[in-house]
gemmi code that builds the backbone of each chain (N, CA, C; Angstrom):
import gemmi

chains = {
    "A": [
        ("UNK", (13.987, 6.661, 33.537), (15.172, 5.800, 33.746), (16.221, 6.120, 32.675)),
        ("UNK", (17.662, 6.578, 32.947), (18.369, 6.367, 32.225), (18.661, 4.873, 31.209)),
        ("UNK", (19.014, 5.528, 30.197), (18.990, 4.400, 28.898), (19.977, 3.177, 28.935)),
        ("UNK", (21.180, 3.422, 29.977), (22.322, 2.231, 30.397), (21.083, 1.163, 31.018)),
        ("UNK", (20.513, 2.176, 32.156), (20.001, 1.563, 33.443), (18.696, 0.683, 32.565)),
        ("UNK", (17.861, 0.952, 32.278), (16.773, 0.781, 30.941), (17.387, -0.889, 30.305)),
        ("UNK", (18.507, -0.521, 29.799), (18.811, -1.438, 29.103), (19.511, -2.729, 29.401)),
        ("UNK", (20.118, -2.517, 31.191), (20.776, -3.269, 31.683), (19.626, -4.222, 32.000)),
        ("UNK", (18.310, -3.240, 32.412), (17.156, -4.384, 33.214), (16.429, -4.884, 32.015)),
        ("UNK", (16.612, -4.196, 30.631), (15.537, -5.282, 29.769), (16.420, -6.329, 29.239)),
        ("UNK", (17.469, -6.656, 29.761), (18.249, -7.011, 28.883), (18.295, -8.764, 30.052)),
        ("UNK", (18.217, -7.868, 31.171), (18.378, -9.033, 32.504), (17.138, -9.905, 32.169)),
        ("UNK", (15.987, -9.037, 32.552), (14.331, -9.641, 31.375), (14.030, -10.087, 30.519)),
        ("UNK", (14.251, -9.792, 29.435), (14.208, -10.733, 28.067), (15.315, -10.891, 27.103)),
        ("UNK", (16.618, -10.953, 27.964), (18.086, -11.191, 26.911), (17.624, -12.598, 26.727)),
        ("UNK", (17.425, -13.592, 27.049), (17.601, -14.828, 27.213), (16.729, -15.158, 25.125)),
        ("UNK", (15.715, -14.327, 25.724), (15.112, -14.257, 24.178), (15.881, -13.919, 23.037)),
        ("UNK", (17.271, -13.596, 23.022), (17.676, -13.139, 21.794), (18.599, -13.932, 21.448)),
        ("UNK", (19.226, -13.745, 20.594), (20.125, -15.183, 19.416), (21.106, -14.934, 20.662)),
        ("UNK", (22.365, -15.716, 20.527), (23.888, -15.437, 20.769), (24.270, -14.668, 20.504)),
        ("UNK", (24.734, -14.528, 19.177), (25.122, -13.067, 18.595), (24.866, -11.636, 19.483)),
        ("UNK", (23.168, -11.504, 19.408), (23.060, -10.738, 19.654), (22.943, -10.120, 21.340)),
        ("UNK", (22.971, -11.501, 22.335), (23.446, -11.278, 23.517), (25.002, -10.914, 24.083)),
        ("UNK", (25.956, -12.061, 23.001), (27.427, -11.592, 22.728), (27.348, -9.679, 23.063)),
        ("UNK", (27.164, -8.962, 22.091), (27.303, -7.929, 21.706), (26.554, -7.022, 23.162)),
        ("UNK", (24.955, -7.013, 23.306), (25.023, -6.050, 23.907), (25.797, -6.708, 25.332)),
        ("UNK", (26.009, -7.560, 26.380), (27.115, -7.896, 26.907), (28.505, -6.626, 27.030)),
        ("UNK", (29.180, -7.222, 26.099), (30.542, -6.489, 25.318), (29.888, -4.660, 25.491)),
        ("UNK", (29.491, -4.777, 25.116), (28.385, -3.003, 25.096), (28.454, -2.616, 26.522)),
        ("UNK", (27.017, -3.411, 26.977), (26.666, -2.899, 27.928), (27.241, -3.256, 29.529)),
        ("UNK", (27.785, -4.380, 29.459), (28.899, -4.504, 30.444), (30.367, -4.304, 30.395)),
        ("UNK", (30.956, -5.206, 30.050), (32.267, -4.849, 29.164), (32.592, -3.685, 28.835)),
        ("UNK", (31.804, -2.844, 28.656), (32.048, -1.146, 28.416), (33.197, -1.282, 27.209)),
        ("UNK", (32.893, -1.971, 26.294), (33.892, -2.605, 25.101), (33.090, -0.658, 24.139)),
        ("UNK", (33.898, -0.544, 23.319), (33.535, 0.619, 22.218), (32.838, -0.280, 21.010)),
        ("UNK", (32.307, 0.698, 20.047), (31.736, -0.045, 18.851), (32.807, -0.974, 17.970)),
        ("UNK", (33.977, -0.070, 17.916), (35.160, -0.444, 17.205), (35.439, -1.711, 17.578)),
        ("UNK", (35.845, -1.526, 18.923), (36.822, -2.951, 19.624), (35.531, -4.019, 19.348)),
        ("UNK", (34.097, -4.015, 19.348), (33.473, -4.916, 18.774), (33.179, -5.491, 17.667)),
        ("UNK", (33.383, -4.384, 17.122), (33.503, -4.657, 15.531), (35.032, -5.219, 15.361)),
        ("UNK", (35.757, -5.011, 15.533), (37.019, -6.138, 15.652), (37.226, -7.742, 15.752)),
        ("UNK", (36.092, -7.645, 17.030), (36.237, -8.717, 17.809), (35.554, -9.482, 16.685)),
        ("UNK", (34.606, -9.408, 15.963), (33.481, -10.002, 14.922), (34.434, -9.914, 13.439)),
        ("UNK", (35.394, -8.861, 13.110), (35.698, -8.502, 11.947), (34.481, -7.957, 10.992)),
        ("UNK", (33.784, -7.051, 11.894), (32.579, -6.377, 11.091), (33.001, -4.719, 11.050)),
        ("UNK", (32.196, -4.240, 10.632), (32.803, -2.703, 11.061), (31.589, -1.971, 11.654)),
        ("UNK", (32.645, -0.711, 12.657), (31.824, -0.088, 13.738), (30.292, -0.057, 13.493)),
        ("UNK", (30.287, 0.609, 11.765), (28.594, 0.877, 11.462), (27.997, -0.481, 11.948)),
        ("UNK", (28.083, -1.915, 11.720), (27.515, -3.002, 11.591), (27.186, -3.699, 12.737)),
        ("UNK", (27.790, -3.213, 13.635), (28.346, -2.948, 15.201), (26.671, -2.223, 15.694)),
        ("UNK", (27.221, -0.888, 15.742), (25.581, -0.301, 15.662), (24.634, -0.318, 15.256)),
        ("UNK", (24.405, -0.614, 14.144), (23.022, -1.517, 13.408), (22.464, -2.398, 14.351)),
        ("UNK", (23.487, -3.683, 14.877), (23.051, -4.543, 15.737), (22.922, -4.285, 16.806)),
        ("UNK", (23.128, -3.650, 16.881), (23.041, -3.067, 18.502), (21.658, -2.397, 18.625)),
        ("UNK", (21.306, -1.422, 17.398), (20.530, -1.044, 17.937), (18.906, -1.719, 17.755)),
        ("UNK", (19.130, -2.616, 16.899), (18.159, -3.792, 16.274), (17.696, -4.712, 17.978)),
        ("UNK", (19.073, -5.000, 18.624), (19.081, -5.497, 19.618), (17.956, -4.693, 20.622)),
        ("UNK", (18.474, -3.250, 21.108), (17.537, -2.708, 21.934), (15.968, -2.791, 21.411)),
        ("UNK", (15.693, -2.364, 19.680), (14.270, -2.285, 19.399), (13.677, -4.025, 19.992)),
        ("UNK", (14.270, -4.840, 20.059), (13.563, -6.435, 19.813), (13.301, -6.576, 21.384)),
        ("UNK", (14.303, -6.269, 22.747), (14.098, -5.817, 23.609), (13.029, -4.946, 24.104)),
        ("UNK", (13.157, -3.653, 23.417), (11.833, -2.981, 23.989), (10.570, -3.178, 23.147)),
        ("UNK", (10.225, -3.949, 22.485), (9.576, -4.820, 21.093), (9.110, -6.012, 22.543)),
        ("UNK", (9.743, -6.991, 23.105), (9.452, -7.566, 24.092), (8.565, -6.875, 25.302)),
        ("UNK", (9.078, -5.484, 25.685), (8.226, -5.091, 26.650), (7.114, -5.091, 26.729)),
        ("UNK", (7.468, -3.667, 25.370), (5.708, -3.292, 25.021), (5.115, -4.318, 24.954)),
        ("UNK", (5.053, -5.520, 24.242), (4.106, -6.914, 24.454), (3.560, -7.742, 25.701)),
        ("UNK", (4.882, -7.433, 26.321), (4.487, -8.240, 28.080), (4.288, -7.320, 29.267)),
        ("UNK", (5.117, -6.000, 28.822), (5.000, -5.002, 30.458), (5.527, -5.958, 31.411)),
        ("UNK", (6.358, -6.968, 31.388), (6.572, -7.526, 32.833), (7.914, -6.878, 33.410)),
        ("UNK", (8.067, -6.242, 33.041), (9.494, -5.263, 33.560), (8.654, -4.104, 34.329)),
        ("UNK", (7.847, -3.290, 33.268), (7.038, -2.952, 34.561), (5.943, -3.165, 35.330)),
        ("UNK", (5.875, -4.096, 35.133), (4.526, -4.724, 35.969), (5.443, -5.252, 37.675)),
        ("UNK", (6.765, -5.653, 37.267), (7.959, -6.058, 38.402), (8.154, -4.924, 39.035)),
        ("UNK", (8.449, -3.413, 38.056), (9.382, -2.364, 38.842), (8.290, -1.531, 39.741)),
        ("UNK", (6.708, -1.575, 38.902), (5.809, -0.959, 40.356), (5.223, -1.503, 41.540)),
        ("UNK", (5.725, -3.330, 41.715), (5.681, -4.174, 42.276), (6.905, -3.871, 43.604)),
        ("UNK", (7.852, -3.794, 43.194), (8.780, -3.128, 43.890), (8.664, -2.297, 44.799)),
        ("UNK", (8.389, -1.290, 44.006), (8.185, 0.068, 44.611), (7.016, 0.187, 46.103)),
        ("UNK", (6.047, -1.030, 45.998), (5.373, -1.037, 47.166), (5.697, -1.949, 47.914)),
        ("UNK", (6.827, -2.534, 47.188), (7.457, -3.450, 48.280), (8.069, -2.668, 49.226)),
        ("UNK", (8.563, -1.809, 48.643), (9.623, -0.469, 49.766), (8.817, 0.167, 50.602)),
        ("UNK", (7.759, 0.973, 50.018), (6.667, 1.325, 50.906), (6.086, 0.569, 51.868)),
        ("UNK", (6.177, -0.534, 51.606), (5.757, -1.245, 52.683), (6.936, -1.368, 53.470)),
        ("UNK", (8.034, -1.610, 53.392), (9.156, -1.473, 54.028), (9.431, -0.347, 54.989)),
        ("UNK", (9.140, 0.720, 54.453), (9.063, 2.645, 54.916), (8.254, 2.221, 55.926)),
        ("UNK", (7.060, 1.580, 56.250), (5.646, 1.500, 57.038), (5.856, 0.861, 58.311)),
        ("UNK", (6.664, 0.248, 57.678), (7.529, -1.426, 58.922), (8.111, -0.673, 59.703)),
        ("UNK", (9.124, 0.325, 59.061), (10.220, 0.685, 59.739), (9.852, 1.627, 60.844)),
        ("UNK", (8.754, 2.247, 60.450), (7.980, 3.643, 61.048), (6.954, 3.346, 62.156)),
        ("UNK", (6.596, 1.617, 62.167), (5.608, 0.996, 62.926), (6.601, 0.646, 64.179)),
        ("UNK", (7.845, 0.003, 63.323), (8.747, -0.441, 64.501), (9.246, 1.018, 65.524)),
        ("UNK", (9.388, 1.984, 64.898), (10.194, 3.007, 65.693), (8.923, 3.849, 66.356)),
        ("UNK", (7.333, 3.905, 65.886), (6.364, 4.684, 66.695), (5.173, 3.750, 67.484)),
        ("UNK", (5.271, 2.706, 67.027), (4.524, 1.423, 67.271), (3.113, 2.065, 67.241)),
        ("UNK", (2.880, 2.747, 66.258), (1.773, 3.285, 66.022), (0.941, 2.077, 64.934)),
        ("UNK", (-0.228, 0.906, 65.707), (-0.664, 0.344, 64.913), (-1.572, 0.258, 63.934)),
        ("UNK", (-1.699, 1.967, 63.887), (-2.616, 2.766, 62.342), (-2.087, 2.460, 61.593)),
        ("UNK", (-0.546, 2.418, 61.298), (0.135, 2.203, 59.989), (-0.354, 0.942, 59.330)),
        ("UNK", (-0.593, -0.148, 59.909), (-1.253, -1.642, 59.391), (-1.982, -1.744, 58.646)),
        ("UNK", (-3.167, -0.640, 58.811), (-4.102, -0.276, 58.041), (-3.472, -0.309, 55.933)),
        ("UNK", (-2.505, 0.908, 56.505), (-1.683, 1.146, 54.849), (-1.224, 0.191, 54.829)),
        ("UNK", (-0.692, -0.875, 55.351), (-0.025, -1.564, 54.843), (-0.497, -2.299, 53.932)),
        ("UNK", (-1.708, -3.231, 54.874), (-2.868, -3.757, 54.312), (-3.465, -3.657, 53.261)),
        ("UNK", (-3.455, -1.986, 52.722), (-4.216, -1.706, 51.634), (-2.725, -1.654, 50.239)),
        ("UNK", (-1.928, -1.292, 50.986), (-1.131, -1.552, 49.915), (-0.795, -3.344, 49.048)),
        ("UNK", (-1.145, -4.142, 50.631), (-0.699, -5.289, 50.090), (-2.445, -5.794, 49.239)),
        ("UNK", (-3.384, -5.268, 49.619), (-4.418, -5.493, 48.044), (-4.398, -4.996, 47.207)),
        ("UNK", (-3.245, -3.487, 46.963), (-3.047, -2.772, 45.819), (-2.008, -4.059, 44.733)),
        ("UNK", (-1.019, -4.637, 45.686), (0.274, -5.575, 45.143), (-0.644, -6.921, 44.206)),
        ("UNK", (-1.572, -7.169, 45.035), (-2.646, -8.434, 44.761), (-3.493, -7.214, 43.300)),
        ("UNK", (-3.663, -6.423, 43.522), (-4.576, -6.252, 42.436), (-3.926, -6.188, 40.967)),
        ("UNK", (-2.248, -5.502, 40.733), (-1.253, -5.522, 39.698), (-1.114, -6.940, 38.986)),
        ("UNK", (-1.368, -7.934, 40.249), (-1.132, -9.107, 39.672), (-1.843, -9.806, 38.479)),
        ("UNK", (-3.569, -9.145, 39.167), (-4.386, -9.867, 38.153), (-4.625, -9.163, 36.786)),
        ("UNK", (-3.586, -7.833, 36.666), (-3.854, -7.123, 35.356), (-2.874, -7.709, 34.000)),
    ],
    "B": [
        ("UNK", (0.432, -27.391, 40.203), (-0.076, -26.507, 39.738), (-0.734, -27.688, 38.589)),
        ("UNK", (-2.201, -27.182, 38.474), (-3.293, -28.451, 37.069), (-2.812, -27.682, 35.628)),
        ("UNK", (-2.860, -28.764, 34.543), (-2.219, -28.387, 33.342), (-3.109, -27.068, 33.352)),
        ("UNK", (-4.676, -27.183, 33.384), (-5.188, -25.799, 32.642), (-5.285, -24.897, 33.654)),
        ("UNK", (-4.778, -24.367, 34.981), (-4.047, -23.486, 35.738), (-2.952, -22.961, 35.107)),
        ("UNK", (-1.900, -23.956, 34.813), (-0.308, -23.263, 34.267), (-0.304, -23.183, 33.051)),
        ("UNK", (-1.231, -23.580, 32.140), (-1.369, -23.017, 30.432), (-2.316, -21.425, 30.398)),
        ("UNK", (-3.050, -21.257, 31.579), (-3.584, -20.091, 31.567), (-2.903, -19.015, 31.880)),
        ("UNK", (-1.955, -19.474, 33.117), (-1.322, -18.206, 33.299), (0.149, -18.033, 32.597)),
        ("UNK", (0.563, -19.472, 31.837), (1.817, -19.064, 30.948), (0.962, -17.756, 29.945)),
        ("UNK", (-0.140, -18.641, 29.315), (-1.108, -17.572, 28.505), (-0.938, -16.023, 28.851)),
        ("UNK", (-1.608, -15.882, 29.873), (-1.164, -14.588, 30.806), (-0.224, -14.185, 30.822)),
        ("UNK", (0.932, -14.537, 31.317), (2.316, -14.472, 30.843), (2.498, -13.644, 29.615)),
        ("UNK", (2.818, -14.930, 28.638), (3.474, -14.532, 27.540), (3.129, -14.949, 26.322)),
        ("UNK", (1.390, -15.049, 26.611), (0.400, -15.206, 24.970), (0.683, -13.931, 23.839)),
        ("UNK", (1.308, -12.920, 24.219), (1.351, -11.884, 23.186), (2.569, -12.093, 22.501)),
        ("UNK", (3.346, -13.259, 22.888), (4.431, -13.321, 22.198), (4.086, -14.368, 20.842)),
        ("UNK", (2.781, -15.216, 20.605), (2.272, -15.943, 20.040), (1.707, -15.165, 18.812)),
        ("UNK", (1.534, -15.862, 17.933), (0.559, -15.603, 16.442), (-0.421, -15.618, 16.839)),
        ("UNK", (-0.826, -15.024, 16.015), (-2.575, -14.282, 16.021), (-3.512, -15.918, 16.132)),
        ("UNK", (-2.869, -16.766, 15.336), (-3.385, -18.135, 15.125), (-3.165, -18.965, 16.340)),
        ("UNK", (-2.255, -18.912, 16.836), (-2.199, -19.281, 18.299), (-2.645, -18.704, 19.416)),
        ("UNK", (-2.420, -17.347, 19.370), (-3.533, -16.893, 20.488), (-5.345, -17.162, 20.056)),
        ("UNK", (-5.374, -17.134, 19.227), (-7.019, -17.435, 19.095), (-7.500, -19.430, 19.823)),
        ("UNK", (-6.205, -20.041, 19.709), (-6.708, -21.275, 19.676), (-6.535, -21.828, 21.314)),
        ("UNK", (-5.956, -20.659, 21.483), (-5.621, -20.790, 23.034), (-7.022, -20.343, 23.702)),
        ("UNK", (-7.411, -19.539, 23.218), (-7.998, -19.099, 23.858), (-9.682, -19.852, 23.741)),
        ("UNK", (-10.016, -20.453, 22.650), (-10.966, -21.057, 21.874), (-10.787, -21.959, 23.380)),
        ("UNK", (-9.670, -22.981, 22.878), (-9.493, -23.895, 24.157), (-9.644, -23.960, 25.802)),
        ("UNK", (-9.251, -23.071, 26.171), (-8.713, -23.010, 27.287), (-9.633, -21.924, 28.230)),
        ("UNK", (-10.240, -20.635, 26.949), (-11.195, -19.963, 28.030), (-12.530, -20.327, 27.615)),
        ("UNK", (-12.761, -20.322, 26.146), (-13.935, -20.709, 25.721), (-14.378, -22.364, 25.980)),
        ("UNK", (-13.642, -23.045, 26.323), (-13.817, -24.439, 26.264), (-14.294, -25.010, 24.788)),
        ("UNK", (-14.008, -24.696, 24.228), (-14.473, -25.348, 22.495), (-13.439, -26.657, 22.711)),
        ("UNK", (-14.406, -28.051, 21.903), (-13.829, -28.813, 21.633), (-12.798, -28.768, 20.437)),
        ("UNK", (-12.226, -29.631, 20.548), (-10.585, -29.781, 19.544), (-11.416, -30.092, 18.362)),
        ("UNK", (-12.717, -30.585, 18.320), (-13.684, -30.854, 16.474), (-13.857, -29.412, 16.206)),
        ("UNK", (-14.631, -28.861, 17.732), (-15.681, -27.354, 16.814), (-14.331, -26.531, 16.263)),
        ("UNK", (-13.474, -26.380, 17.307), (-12.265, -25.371, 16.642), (-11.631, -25.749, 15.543)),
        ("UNK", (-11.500, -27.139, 15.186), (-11.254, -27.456, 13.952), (-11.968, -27.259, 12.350)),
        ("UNK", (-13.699, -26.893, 13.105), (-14.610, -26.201, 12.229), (-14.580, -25.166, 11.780)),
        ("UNK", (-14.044, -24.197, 12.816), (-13.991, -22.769, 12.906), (-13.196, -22.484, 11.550)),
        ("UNK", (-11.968, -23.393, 11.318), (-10.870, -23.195, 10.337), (-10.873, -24.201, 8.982)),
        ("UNK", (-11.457, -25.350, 9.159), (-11.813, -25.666, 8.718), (-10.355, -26.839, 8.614)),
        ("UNK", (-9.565, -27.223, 9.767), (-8.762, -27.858, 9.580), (-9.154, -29.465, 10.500)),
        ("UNK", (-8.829, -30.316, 10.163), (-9.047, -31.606, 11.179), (-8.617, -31.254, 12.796)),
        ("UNK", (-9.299, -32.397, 13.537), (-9.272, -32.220, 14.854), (-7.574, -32.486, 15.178)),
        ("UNK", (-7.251, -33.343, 14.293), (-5.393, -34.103, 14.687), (-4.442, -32.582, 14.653)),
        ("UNK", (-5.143, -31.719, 13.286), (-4.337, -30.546, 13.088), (-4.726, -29.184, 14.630)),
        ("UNK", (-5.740, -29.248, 14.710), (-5.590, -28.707, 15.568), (-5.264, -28.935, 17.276)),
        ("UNK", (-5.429, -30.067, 17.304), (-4.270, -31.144, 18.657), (-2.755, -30.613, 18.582)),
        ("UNK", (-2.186, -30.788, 17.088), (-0.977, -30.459, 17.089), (-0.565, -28.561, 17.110)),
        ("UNK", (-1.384, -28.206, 16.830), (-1.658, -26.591, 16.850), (-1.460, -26.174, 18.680)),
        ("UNK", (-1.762, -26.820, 19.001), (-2.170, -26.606, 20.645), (-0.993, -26.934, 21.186)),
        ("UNK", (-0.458, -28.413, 21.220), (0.957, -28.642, 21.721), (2.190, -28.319, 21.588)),
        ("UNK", (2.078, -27.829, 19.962), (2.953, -26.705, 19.835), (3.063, -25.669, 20.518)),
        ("UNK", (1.852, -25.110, 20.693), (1.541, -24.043, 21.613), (2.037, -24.154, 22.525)),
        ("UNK", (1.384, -25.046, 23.406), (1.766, -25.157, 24.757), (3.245, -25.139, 24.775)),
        ("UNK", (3.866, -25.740, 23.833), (5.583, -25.972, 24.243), (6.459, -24.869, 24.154)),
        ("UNK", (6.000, -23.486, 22.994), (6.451, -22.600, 23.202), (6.287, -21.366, 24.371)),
        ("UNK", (4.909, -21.900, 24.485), (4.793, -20.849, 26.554), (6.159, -21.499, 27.079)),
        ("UNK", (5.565, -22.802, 27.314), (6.956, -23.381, 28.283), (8.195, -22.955, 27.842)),
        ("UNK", (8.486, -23.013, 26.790), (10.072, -22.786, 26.262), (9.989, -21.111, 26.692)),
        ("UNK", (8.876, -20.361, 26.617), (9.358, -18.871, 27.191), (9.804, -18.801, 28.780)),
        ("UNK", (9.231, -19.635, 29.856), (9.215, -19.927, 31.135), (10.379, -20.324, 31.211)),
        ("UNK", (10.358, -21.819, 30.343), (12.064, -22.210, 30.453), (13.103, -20.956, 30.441)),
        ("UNK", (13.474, -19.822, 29.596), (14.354, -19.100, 29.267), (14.252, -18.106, 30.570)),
        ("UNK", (12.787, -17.609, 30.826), (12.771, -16.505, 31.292), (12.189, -16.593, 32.791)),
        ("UNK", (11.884, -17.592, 33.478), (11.352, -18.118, 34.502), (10.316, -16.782, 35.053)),
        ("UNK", (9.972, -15.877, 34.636), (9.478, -14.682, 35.187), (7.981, -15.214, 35.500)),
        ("UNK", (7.259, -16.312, 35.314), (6.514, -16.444, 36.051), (6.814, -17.271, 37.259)),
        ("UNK", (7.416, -17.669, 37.605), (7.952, -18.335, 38.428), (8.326, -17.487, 39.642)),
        ("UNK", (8.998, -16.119, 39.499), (9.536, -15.250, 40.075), (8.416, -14.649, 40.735)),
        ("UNK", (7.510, -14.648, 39.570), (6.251, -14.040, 40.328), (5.641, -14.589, 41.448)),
        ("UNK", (5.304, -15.809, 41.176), (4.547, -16.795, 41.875), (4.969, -16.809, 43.016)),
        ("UNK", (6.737, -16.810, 43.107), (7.204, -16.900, 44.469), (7.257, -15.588, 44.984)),
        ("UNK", (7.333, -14.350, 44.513), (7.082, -13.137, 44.822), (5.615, -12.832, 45.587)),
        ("UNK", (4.435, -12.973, 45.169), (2.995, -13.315, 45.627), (2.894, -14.295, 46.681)),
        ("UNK", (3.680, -15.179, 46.948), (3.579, -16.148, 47.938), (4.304, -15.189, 49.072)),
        ("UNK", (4.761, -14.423, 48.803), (5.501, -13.715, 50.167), (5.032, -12.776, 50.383)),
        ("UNK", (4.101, -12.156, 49.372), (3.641, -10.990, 49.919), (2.092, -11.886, 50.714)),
        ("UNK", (1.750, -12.723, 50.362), (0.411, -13.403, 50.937), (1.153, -13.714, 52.456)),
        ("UNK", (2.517, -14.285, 52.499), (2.686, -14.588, 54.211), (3.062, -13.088, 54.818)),
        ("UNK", (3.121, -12.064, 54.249), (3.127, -10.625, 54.853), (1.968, -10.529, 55.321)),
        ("UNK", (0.589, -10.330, 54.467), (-0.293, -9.916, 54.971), (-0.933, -10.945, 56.103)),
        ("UNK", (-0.552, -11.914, 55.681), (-0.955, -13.052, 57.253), (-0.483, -12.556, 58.465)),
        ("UNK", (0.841, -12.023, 58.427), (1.468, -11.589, 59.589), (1.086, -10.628, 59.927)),
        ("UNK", (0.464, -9.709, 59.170), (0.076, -8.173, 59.160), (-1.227, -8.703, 59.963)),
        ("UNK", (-1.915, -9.460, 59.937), (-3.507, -9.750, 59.880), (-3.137, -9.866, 61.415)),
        ("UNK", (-2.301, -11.045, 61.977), (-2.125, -11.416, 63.389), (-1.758, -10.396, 64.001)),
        ("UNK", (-0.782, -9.266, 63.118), (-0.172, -8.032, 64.347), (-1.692, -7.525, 64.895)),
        ("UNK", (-2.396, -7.008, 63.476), (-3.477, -6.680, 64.127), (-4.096, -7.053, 65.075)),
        ("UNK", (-4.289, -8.062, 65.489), (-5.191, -9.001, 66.227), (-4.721, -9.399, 67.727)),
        ("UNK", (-3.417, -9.688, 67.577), (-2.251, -9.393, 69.111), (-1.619, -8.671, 69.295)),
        ("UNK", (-1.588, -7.265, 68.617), (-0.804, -6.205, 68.773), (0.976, -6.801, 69.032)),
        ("UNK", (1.266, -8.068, 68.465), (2.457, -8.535, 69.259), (3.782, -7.948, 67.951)),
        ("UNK", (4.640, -6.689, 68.396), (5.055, -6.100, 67.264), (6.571, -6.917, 67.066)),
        ("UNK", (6.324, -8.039, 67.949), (7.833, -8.948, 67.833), (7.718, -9.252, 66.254)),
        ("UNK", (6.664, -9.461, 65.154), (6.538, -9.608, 63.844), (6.635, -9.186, 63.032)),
        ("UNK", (6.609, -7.600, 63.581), (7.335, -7.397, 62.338), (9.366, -7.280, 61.934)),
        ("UNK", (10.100, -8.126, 62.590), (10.931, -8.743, 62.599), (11.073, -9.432, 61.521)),
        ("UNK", (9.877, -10.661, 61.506), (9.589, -11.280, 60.393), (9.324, -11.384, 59.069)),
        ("UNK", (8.115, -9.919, 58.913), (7.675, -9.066, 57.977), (9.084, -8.558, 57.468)),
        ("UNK", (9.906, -7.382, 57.885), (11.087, -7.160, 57.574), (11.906, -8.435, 56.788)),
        ("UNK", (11.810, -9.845, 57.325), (13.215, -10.778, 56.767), (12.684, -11.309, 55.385)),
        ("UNK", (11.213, -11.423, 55.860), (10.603, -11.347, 54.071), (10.552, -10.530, 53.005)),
        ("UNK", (10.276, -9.413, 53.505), (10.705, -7.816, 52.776), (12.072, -8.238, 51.734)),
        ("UNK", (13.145, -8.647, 53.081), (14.164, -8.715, 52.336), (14.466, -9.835, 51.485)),
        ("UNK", (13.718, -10.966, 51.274), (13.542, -12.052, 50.568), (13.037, -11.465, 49.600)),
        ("UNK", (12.400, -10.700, 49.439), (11.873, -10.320, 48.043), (12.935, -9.862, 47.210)),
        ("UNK", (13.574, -8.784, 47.886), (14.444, -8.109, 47.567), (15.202, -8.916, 46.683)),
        ("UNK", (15.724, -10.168, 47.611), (16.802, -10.851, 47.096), (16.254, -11.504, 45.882)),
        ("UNK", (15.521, -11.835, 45.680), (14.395, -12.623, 44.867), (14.314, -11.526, 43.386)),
        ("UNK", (14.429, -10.009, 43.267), (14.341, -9.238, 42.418), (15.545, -9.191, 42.046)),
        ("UNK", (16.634, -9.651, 42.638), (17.703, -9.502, 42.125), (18.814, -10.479, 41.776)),
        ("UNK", (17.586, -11.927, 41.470), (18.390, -12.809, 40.740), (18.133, -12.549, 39.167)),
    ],
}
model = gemmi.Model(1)
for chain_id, residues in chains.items():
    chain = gemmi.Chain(chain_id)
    for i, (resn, *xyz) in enumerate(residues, 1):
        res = gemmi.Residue()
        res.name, res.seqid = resn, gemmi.SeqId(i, " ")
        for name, pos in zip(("N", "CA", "C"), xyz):
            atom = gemmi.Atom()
            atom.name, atom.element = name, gemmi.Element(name[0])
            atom.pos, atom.b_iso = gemmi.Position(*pos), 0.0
            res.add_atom(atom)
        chain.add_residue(res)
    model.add_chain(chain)
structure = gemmi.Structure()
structure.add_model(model)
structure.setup_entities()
């Protein structure tokens, strides 16, 4: 995963966990598409102090993951959500009712992620 | 949901976000069943101290749920994949492929559901 993309979803995941401050900022960063400068302005800090926090911000973020994995425990949750989607779509257009079978096993693969 | 259902799986959740001292007492409690005296033996602190050890506890799972509702997301995520495979179970059984219509509008409930 690119590091925007990375950071937009840990941020959607466990921003809520971080001070003000430090949601302010990556915000301004990572949406806002604000520069280090214009943030460091906005605070009257300078650019370096800017990036310090910033990047303190991402470690406490991915500091959250590694502890819970629920970002990816969600994103390979997903992913067989689609597959199962792919299966639907392929059942509806060949009405071939072998596919049920996968489906089936995918949806005890979805049940088994849960209990890890 | 019974208190020691939703303290287990906040546990599950987001016990790694806890002290070493709190995950042990959680777990003393809640999987081991130790009374609030013996665990108070273990440490050698009164039963009142370790009552208050626990409710603390408990309030910071919740306060992670509060912020981050991600078990919540789950729960309702698993509840839809359980009425998939119900539907999956009946296609099998009546070959009636008017369902997966249905299967599909849940699909997309998830969807929507990943992207609050």
């Amino acid at each position: 995963m690119k590091k925007l993309a990375r950071m937009t979803m840990l941020y959607d995941f466990y921003g809520r966990l971080l001070t003000k401050r430090q949601q302010e900022i990556m915000e301004m960063f990572y949406e806002d598409d604000l520069s280090l400068s214009e943030i460091g302005e906005e605070y009257s800090i300078s650019r370096q102090a800017v990036y310090d926090l910033l990047k303190r911000t991402e470690k406490n973020l991915e500091g959250y993951e590694e502890k819970l994995s629920l970002m990816d425990k969600f994103e390979k949750q997903q992913g067989k959500i689609v597959d199962i989607g792919a299966l639907v779509t392929e059942l509806r257009k060949t009405g071939n009712l072998d596919l049920l079978e996968q489906i089936e096993f995918i949806i005890q693969e979805i049940n088994d992620l849960e209990r890890k």
